[in-house]
C-alpha positions as CSV (number, residue, x, y, z in Angstrom):
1,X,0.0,0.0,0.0
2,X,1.3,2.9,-0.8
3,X,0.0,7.2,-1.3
4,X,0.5,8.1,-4.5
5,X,0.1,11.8,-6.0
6,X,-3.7,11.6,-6.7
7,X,-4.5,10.1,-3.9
8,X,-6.1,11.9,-1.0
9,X,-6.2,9.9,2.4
10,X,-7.9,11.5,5.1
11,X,-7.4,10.8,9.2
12,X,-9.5,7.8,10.2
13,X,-11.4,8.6,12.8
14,X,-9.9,5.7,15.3
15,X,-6.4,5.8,16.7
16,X,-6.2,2.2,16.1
17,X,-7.7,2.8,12.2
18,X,-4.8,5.5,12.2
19,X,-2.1,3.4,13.4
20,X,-3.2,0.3,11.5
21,X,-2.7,2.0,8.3
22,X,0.6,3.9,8.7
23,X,1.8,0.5,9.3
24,X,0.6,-1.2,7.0
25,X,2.3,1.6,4.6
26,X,5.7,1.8,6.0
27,X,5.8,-2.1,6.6
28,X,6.8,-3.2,10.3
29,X,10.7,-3.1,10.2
30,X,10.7,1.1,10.6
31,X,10.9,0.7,13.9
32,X,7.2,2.6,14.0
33,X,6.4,3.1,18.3
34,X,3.0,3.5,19.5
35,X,2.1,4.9,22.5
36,X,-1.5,5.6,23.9
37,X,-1.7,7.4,26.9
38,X,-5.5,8.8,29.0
39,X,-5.6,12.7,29.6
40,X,-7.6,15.1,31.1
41,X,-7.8,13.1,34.2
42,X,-8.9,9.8,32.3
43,X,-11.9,11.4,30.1
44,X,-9.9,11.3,26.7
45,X,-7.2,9.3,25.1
46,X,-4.8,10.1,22.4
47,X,-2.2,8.0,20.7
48,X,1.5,9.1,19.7
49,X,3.0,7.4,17.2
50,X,6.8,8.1,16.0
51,X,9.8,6.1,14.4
52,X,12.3,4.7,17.0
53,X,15.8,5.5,15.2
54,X,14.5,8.9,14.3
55,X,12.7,10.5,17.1
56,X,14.0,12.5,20.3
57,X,12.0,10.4,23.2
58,X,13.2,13.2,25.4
59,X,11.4,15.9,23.8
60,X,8.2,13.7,23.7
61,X,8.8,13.1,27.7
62,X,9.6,16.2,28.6
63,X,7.7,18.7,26.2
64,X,4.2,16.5,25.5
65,X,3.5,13.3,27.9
66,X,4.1,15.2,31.3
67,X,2.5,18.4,30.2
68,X,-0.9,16.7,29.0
69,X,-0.6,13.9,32.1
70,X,-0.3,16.7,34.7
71,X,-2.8,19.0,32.9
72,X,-5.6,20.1,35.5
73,X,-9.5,19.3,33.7
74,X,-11.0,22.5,35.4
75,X,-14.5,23.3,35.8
76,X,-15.3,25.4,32.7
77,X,-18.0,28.5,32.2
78,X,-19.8,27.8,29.8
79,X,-22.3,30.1,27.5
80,X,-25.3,29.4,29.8
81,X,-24.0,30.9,33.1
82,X,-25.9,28.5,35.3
83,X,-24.4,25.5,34.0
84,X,-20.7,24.7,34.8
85,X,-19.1,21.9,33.0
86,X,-15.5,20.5,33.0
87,X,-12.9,21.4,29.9
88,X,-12.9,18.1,29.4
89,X,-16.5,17.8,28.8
90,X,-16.8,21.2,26.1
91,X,-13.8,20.0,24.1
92,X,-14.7,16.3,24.0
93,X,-17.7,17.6,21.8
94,X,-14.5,18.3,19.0
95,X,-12.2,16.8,19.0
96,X,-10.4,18.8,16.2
97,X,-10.5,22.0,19.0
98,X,-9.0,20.0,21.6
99,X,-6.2,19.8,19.4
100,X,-5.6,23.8,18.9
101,X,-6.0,23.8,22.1
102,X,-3.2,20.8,23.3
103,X,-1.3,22.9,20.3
104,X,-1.6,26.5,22.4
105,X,-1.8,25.8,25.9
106,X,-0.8,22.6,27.1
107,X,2.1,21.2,24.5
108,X,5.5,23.0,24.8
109,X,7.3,21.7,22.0
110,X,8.4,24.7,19.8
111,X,7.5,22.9,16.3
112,X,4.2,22.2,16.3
113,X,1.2,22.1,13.7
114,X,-2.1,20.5,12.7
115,X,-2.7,18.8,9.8
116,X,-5.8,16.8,7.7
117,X,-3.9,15.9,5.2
118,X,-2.4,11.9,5.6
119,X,0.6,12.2,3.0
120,X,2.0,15.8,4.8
121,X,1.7,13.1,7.7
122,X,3.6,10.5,6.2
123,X,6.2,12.7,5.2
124,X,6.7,14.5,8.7
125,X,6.8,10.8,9.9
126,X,9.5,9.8,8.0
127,X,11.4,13.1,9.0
128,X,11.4,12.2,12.2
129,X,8.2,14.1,14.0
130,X,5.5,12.3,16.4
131,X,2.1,12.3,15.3
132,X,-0.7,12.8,17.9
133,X,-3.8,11.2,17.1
134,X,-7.4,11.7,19.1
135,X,-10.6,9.5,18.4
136,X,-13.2,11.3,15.8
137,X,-10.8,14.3,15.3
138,X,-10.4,15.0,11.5
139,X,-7.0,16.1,11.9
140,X,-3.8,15.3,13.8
141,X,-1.5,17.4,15.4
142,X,2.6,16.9,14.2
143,X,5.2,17.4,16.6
144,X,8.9,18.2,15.9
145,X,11.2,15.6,17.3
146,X,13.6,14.6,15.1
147,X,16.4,13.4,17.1
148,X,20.0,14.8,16.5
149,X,22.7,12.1,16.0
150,X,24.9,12.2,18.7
151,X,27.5,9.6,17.8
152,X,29.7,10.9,15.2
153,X,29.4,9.2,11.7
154,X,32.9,8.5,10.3
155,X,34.3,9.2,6.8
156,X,34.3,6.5,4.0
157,X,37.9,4.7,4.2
158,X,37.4,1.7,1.6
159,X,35.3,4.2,-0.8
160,X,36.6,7.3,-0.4
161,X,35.5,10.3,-3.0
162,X,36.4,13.9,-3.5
163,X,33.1,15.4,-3.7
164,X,30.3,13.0,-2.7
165,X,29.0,13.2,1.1
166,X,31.3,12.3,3.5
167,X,28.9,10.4,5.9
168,X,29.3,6.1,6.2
169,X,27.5,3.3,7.8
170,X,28.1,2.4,11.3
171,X,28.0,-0.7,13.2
172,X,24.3,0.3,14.9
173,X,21.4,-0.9,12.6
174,X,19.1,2.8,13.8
175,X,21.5,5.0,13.0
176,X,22.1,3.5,9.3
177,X,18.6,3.0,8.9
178,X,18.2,7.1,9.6
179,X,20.9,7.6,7.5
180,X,18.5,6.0,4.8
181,X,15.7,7.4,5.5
182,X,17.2,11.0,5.7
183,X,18.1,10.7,2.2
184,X,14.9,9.5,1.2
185,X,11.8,10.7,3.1
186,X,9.2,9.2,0.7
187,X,6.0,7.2,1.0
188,X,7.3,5.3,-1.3
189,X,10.1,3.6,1.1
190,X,9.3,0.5,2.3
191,X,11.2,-1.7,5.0
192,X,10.7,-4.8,5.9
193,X,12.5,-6.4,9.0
194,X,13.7,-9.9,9.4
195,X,15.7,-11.9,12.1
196,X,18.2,-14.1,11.0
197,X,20.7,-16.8,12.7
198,X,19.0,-19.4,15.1
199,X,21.9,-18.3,17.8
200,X,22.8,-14.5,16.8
201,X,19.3,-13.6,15.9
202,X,20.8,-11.0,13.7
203,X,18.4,-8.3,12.8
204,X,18.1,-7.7,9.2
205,X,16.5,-4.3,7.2
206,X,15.2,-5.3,3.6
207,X,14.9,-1.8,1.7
208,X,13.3,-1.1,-1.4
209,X,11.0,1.7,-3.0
210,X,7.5,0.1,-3.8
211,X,6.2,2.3,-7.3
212,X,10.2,2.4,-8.5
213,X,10.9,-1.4,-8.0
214,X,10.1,-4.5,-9.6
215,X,8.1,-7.0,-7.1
216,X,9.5,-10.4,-9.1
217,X,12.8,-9.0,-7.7
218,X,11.7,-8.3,-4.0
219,X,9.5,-11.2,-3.8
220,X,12.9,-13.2,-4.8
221,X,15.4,-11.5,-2.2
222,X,12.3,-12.3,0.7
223,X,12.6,-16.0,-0.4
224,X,16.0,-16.0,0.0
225,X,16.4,-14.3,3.0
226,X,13.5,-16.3,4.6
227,X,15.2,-19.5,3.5
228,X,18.0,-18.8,5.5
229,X,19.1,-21.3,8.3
230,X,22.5,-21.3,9.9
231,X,23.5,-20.3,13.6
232,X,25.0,-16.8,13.6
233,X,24.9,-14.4,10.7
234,X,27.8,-11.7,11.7
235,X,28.0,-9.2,8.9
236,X,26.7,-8.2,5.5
237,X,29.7,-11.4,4.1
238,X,27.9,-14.2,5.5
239,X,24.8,-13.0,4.4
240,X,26.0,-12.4,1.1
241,X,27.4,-15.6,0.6
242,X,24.0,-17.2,1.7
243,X,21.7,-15.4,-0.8
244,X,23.8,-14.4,-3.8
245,X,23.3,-16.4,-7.2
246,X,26.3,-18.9,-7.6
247,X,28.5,-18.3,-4.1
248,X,31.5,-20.3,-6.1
249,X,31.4,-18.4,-8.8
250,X,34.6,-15.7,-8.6
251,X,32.6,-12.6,-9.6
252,X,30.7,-10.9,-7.2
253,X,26.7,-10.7,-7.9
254,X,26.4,-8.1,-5.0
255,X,27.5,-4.7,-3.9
256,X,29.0,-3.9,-0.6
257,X,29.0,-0.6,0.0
258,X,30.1,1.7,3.3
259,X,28.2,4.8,1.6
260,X,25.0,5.8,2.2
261,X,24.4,7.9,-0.7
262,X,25.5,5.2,-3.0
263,X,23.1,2.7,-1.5
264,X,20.3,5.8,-1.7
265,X,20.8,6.1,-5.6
266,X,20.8,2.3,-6.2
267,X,17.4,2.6,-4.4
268,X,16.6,5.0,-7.0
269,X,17.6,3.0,-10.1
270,X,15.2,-0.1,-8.8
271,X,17.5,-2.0,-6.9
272,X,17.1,-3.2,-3.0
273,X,19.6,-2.8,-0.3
274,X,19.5,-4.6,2.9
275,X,21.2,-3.4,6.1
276,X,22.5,-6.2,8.6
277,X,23.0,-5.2,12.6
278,X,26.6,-5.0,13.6
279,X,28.0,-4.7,9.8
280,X,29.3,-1.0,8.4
281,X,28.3,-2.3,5.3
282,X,25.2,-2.1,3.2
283,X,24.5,-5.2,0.8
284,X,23.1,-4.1,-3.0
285,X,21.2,-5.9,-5.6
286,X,20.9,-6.4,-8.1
287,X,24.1,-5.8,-9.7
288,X,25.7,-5.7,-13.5
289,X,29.5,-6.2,-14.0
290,X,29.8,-2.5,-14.6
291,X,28.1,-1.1,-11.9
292,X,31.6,-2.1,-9.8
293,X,33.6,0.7,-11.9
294,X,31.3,3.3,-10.7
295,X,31.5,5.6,-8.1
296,X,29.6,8.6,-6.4
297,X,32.4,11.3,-8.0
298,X,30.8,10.1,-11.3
299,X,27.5,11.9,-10.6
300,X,29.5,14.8,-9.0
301,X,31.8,15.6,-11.4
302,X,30.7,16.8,-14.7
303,X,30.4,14.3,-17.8
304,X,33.1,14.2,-19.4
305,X,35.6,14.4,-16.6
306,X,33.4,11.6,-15.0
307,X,33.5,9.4,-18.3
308,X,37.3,9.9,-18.2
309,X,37.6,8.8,-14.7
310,X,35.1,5.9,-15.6
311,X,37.7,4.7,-18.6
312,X,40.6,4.8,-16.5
313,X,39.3,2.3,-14.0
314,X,38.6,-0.3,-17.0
315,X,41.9,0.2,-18.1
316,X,43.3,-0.4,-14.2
317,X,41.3,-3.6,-14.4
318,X,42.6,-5.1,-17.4
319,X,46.5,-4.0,-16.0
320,X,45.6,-5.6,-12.7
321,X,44.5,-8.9,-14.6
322,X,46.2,-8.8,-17.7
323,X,49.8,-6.9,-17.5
324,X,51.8,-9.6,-15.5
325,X,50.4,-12.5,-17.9
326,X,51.1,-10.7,-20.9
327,X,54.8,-10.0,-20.0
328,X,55.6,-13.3,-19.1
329,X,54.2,-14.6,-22.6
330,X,56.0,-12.0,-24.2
331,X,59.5,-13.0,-22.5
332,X,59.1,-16.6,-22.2
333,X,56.8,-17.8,-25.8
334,X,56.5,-15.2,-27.8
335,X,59.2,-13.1,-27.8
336,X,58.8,-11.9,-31.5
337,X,56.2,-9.8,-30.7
338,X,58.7,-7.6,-28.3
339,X,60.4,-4.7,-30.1
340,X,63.8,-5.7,-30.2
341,X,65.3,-2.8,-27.8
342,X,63.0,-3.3,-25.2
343,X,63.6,-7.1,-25.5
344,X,67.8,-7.1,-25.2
345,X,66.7,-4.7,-22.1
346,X,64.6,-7.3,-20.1
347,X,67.4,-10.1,-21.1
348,X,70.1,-8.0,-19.9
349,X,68.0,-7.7,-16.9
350,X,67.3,-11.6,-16.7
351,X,70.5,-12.4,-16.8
352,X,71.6,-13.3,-13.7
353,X,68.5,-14.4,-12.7
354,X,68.4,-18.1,-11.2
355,X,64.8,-19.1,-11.7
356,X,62.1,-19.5,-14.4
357,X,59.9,-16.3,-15.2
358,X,57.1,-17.9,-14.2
359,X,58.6,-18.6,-10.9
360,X,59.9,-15.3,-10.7
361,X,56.7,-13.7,-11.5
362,X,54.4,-16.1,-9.4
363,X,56.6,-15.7,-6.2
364,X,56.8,-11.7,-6.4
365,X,53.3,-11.5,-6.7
366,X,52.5,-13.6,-3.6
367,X,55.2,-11.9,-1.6
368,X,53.4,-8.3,-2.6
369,X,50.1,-10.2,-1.0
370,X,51.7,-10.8,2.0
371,X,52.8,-7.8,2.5
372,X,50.1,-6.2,1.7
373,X,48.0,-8.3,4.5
374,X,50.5,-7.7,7.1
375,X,50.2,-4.4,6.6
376,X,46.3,-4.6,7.2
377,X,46.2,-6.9,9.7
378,X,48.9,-4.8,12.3
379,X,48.8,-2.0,14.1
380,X,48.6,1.5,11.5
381,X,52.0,3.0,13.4
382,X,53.7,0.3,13.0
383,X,52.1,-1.2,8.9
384,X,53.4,2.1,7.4
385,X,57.2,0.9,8.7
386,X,56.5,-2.7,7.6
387,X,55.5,-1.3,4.3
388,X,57.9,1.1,3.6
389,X,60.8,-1.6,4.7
390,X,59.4,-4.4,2.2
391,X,59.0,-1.9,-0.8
392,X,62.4,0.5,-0.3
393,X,65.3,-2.3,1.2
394,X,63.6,-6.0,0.7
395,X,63.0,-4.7,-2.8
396,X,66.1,-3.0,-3.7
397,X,68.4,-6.0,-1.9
398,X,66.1,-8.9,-4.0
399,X,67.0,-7.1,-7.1
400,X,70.4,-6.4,-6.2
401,X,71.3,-9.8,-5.4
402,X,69.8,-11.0,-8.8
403,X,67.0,-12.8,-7.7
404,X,64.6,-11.1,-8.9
405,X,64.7,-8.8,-12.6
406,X,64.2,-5.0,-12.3
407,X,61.5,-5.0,-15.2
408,X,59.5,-7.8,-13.1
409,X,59.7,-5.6,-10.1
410,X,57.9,-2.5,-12.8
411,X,55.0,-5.3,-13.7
412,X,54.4,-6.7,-10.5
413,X,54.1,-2.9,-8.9
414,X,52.1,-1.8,-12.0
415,X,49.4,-4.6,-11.4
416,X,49.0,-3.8,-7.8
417,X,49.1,-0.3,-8.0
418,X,45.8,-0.4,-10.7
419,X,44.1,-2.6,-8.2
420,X,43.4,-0.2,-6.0
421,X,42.0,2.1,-8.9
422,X,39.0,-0.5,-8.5
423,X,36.2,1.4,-7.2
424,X,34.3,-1.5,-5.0
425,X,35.9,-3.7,-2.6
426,X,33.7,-6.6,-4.0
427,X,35.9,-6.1,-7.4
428,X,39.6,-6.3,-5.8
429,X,40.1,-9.6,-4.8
430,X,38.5,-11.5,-7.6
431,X,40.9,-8.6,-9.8
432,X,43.6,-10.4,-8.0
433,X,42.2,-13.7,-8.4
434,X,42.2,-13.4,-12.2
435,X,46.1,-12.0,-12.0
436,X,47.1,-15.6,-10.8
437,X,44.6,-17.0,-13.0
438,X,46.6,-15.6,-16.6
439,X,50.1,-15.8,-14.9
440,X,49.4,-19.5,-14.8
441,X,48.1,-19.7,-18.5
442,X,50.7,-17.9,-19.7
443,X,53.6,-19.9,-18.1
444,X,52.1,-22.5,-19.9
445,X,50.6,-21.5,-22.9
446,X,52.1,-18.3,-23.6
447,X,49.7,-15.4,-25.5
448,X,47.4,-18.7,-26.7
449,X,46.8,-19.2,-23.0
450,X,45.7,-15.7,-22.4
451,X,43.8,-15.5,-25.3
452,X,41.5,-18.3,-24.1
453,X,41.7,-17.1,-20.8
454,X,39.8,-14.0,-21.7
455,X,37.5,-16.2,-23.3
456,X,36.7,-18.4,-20.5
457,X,36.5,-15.4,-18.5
458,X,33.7,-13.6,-20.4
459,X,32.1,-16.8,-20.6
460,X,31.8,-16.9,-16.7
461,X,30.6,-13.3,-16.5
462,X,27.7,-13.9,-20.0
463,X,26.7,-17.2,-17.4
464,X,25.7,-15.2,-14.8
465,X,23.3,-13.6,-13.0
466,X,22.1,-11.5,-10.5
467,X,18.3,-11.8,-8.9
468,X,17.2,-13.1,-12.3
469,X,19.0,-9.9,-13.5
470,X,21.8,-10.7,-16.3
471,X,25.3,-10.1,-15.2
472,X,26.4,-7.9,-18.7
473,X,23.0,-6.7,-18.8
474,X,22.5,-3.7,-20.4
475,X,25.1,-4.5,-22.8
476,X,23.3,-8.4,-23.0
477,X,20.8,-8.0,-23.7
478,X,21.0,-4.6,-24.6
479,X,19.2,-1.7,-23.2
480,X,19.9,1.6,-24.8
481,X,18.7,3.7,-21.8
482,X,20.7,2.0,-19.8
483,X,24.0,1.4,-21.8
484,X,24.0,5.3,-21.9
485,X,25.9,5.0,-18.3
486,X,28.4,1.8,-18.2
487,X,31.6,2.9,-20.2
488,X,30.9,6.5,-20.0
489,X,28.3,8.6,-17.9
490,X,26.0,10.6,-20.1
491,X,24.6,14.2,-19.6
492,X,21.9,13.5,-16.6
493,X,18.9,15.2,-18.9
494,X,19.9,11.9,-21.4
495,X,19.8,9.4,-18.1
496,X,15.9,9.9,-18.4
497,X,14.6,6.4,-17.8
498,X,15.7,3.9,-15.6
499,X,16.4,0.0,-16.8
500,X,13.7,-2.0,-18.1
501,X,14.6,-4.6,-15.9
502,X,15.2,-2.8,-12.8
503,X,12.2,-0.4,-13.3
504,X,9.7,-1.9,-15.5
505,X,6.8,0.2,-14.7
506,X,8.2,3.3,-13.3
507,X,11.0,4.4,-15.8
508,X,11.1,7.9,-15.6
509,X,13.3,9.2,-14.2
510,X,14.0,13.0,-15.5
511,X,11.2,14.6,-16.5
512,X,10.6,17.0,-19.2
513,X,11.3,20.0,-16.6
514,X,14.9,18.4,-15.9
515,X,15.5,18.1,-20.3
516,X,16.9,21.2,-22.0
């Protein structure tokens, strides 16, 4: 159920009615609170109802419940002079005026207004106010609560950008669910909760935007998730690996994300996120091959700086995968191909050199690994020592003492440098993955080897799928809207519809205002 543009829902005239059907909107995994309380010394009854993660309960303590609690019900004058009724008794008559007056005299909260009108409603909800409802009143009164976050939200680290937001997921489950629905305070928003792990009872957020995306596709990640049985789920990885199409398979049919914008704007284009307790990380689906070489500066930056920045991370990929495999083809099968100059250099190099290239190649890249993970895994004072030890005197002494060529030492460093140009971390170790994967078909098989390799590899990627969504999709099958932003990202007045198969009944997405 949602409230769509022509429709006009008006206050029911039960609290229960009231409450009934903002839940049923929102879904029950918003963390919506009810609260009823009796007033006026037990002679009326409201109900308060408010979003856990995003209200002040302080405000509502201090500034509504004790106010109307400890509010006196008078004896009243009323317009006959020889009858004297209590306040209770006049207002109870209307409701809608014993809102005013809650709203004038008895309520101190500084942001305060009535309002007929459900979607206003719905949309001060979801920005964080509490809603005041009273039985047969036409109208409900909002209150500004909207609670401040008092523990800091940290910068990105593993997707860090120059002019996106600066705000990432946390470990708490509220606070990244308010970082959601600060960015997108629509009816449309729809969460659903589910508890996972028969021991961890990990709480899990499935999010999704009902008129944008497509039901097959949410009906299919609630199957999954609900098919889920294992005794603790920790993080967004175990989940992952629990509903993603083909776990074995090397590429990654998922996006992990620490940004909240970036999961906002896959909301957008029709896809679901789902937020996991205790994990910084939101998972995203479903995803294409290319939407891994995309990041938030794209949408930033104007096009054709963006587009540039988009072609340099393919190129990064194919060096990461493809550079160290081609060189040792190139040097060990098929050394025709090598311009003569360059080739007498790399022999002269090679010279002295006790062991195979392959060898060579194979046991600089897993030393680079190594250090690499040491470097993660220790303390930051003391990884920037290990790291600058291993690549400024291990380095210079291997090559020194022979054992290693100086031109490896340039491919091995150019691989590993382009692997961090890889925008997601979803991407980098399958990159790597790949890079041993060559190297080995190239020891053996020289440039044939890597030729086939790339075949087998696109293979892989054409086999997949994500959610019923091809993996190369929109490029197979192809989708013209959509193809407008995987190599390059087109002026935003051209990105007009969203993806047939993400979207297929909402797919506009810039309107004729937004086209010049």
């Amino acid at each position: 159920m949602k409230i769509t543009e022509n429709e006009n829902v008006v206050i029911f005239p039960t609290i229960d009615e009231n409450f009934s059907y903002l839940k049923n909107l929102l879904g029950d995994g918003i963390d919506l609170i009810e609260n009823k309380r009796e007033i006026f010394e037990n002679h009326m009854q409201i109900g308060l109802l408010y979003i856990d993660s995003m209200t002040d309960k302080e405000i509502i303590r201090e500034h509504v419940l004790i106010p109307l609690i400890n509010f006196k019900d008078k004896p009243y004058q009323s317009e006959a002079p020889i009858h004297v009724v209590k306040l209770s008794e006049k207002l109870h008559k209307n409701p809608d005026d014993t809102l005013i007056f809650m709203q004038s005299r008895i309520i101190s909260a500084t942001d305060t207004k009535v309002e007929s009108d459900m979607t206003a409603i719905v949309d001060s909800l979801l920005n964080g106010s509490t809603i005041l409802f009273m039985e047969k009143a036409e109208s409900a009164l909002i209150i500004g609560s909207r609670k401040v976050e008092k523990k800091a939200v940290a910068s990105p680290e593993n997707e860090a950008t120059v002019l996106g937001s600066q705000e990432s997921f946390t470990d708490d489950l509220s606070t990244n669910m308010s970082l959601m629905i600060k960015r997108l305070p629509a009816s449309g928003l729809h969460v659903e909760q589910f508890t996972v792990g028969t021991r961890s009872r990990t709480k899990l957020k499935l999010i999704w935007l009902e008129d944008i995306a497509d039901p097959k596709i949410i009906e299919e990640a609630r199957c999954r998730i609900n098919k889920i049985d294992i005794d603790n789920v920790d993080g967004i990885g175990v989940l992952a690996g629990l509903i993603e199409d083909k776990p074995l398979s090397i590429f990654p049919k998922f996006r992990q994300t620490e940004r909240p914008d970036t999961a906002a704007r896959n909301l957008t284009d029709g896809r679901f996120i789902i937020l996991c307790d205790n994990s910084p990380f939101a998972f995203v689906a479903p995803t294409m091959f290319w939407d891994n070489f995309k990041t938030m500066d794209d949408y930033e930056e104007r096009t054709l700086a963006s587009s540039y920045l988009r072609i340099v991370r393919y190129i990064a990929f194919m060096l990461c995968t493809l550079v160290s495999a081609l060189y040792l083809a190139f040097v060990t099968y098929n050394q025709a191909i090598v311009p003569s100059a360059l080739a007498l250099s790399i022999a002269a190099g090679r010279e002295s050199v006790p062991f195979p290239s392959v060898v060579e190649l194979l046991g600089l890249t897993v030393s680079i690994t190594i250090i690499r993970e040491a470097g993660i895994r220790m303390p930051q004072s003391v990884s920037y020592f290990v790291g600058t030890l291993a690549a400024v005197v291990i380095g210079q002494a291997i090559v020194t003492a022979g054992y290693v060529s100086p031109s490896l030492i340039i491919v091995v460093a150019t691989a590993t440098i382009s692997s961090f140009a890889i925008s997601t971390t979803t991407l980098l170790y399958p990159a790597r993955l790949l890079n041993y994967f060559f190297i080995l078909l190239a020891g053996v098989f020289g440039i044939f080897g890597v030729i086939n390799g790339v075949i087998i590899v696109f293979w892989q990627v054409a086999s997949n799928s994500s959610f019923g969504v091809p993996y190369l999709y929109p490029l197979l099958p192809f989708d013209k809207n959509g193809f407008k932003d995987v190599f390059i990202r087109s002026p935003f007045a051209t990105l007009n519809k969203r993806m047939k198969r993400l979207s297929p009944k909402n797919r506009v997405k810039v309107g004729q205002k937004g086209i010049k």
